[in-house]
LOTIVEX-336741 format. One record per residue: residue number from 0; x, y, z of N, C-alpha, C in turn. Coordinates in Angstrom, 2 decimals. Example, Ala and Ser with C-alpha at 12.3 -4.5 7.8 and 13.67 -1.06 7.14 Angstrom:
LOTIVEX-336741
0|13.19|-5.69|7.80|12.30|-4.50|7.80|13.20|-3.30|7.80
1|12.85|-2.25|7.08|13.67|-1.06|7.14|12.90|0.03|7.87
END
This chain:
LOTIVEX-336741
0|0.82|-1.19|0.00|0.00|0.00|0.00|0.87|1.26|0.00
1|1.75|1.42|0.69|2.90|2.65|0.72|3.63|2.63|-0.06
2|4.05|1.77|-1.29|4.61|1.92|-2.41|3.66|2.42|-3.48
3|2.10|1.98|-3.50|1.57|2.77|-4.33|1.48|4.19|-4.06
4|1.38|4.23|-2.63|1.43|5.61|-2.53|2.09|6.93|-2.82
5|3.70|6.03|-2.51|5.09|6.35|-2.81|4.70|7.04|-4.81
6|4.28|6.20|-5.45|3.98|6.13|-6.58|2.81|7.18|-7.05
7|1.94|7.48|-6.20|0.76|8.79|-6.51|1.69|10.17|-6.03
8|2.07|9.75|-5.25|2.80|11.52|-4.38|3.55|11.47|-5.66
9|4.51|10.74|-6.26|6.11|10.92|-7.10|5.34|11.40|-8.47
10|3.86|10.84|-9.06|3.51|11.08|-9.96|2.99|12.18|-10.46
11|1.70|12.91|-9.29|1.35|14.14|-9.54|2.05|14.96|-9.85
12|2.79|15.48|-8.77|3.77|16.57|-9.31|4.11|16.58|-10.78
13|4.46|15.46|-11.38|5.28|15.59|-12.54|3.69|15.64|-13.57
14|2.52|15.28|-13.43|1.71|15.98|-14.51|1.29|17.32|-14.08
15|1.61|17.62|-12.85|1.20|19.06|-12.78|2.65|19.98|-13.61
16|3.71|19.65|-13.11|4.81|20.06|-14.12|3.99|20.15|-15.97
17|3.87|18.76|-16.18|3.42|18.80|-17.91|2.11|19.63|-18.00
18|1.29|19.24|-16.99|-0.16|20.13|-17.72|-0.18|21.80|-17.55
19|0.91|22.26|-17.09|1.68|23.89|-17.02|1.68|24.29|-18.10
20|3.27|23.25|-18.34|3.62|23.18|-19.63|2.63|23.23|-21.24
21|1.92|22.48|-20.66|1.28|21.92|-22.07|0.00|23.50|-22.27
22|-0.24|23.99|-20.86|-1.20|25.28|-20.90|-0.30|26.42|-21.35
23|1.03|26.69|-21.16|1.62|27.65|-21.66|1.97|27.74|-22.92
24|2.25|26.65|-23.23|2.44|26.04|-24.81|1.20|26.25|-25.50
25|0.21|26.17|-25.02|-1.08|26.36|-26.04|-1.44|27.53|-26.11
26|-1.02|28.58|-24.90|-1.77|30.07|-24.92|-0.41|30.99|-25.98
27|0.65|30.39|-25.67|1.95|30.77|-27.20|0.96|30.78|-28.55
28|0.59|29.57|-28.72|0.03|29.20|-29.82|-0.80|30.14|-30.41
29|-1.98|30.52|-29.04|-3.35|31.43|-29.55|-2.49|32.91|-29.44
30|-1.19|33.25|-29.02|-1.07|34.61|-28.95|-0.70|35.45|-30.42
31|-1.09|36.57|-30.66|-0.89|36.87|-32.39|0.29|36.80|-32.39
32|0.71|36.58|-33.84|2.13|36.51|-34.53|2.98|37.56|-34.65
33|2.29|38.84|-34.97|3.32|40.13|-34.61|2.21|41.15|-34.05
34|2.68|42.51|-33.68|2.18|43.21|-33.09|0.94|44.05|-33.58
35|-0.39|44.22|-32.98|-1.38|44.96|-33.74|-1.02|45.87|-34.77
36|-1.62|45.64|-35.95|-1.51|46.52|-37.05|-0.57|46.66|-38.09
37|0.43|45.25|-37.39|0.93|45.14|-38.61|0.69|44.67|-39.79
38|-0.16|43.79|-39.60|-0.56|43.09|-40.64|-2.11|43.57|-41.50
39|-1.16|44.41|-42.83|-2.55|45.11|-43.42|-3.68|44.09|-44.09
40|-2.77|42.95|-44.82|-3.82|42.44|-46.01|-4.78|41.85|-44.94
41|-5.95|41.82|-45.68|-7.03|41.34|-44.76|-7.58|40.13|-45.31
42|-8.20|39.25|-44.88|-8.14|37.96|-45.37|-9.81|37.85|-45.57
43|-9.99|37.12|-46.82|-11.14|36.67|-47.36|-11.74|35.80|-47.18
44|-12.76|35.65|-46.34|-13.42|34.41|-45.57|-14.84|34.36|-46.64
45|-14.99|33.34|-47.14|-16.95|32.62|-47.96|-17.63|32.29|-47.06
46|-18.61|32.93|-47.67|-19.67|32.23|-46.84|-20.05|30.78|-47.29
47|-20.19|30.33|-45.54|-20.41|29.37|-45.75|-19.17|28.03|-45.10
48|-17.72|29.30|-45.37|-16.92|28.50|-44.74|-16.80|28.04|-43.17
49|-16.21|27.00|-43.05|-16.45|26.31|-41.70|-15.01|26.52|-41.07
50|-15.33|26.53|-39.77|-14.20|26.52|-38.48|-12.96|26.44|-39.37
51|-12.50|24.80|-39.67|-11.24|24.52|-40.42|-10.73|25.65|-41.41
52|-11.42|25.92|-42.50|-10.82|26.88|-43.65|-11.15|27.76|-42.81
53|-11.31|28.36|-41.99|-11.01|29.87|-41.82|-9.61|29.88|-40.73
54|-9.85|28.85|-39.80|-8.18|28.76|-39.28|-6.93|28.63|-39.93
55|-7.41|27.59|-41.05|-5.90|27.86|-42.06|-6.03|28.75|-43.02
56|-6.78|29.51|-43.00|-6.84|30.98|-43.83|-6.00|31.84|-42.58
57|-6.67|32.28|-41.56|-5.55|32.99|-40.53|-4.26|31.96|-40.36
58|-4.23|31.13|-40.32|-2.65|30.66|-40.24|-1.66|31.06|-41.29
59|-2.45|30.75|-42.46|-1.29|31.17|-43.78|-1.35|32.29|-43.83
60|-2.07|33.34|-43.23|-2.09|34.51|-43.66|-1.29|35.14|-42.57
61|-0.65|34.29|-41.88|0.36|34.70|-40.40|-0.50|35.64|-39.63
62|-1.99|35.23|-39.37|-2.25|35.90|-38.44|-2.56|35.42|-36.75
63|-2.51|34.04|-37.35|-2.21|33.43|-36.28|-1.06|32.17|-36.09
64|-0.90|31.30|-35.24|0.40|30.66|-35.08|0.20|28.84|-35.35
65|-1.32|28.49|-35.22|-1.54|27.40|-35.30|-2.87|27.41|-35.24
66|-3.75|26.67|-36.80|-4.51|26.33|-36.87|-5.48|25.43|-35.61
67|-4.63|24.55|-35.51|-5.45|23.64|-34.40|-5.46|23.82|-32.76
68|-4.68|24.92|-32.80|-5.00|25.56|-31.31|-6.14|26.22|-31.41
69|-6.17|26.93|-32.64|-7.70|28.18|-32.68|-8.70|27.01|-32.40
70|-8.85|25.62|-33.37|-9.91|24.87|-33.36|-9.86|23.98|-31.71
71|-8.88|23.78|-31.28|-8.86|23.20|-29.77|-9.72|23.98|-29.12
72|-9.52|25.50|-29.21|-10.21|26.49|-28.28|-10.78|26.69|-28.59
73|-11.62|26.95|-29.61|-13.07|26.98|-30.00|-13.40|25.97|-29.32
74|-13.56|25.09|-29.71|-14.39|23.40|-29.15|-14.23|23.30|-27.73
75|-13.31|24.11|-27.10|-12.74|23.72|-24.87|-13.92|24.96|-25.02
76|-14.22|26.22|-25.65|-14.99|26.88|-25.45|-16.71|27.20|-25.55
77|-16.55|26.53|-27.19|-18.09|26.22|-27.51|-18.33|27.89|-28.22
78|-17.01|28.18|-28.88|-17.38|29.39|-29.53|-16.70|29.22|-31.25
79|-16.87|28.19|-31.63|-16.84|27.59|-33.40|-17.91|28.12|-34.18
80|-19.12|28.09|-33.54|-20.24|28.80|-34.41|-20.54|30.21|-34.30
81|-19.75|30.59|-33.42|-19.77|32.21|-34.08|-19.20|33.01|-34.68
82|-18.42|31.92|-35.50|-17.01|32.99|-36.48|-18.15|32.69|-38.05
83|-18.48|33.81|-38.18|-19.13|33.99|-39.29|-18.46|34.96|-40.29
84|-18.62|34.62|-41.64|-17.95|35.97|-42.34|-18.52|37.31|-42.44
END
C-alpha cells in the first residue's frame, strides 16, 4: 500500500509540471504573430466557410500561429459557431 502511494505523491507533481507546460504552450500558440496593425492584407473568408478553412486561412495569412489551437479552443470553449464571415 505505501509503495503505491510512494507512486501517486512521485507522480502528480510531474503531470502538474506537464499540464503547465502543455497550458503555456497552447496560450503561445493562440497569442498573435506580430504586433497589432501590422498586418494590413485582410483575409477573405466565404460564406459558408467552416471553423477549419477559416483557421488555415488565418494561419497562412500569419495571423495566427496554429490552426489547431484556434480549433482546440473553440471546441474547450463552444465558440466555433460564431465565427461567421
Amino acid at each position: 500500500m505505501q509503495t503505491q502511494t510512494k507512486g501517486i505523491l512521485f507522480a502528480l507533481p510531474i503531470l502538474a509540471v506537464i499540464g503547465l507546460l502543455w497550458t503555456a504552450y497552447f496560450y503561445f500558440m493562440l497569442s498573435p504573430v506580430s504586433e497589432a496593425g501590422a498586418l494590413s492584407a485582410p483575409i477573405l473568408i466565404h460564406k459558408g466557410e467552416g471553423l477549419t478553412g477559416i483557421a488555415n486561412r488565418l494561419q497562412s495569412g500569419g495571423y495566427i500561429r496554429s490552426a489547431s489551437s484556434l480549433k482546440l479552443y473553440s471546441l474547450l470553449t463552444g465558440s466555433g459557431h460564431q465565427l461567421k464571415p
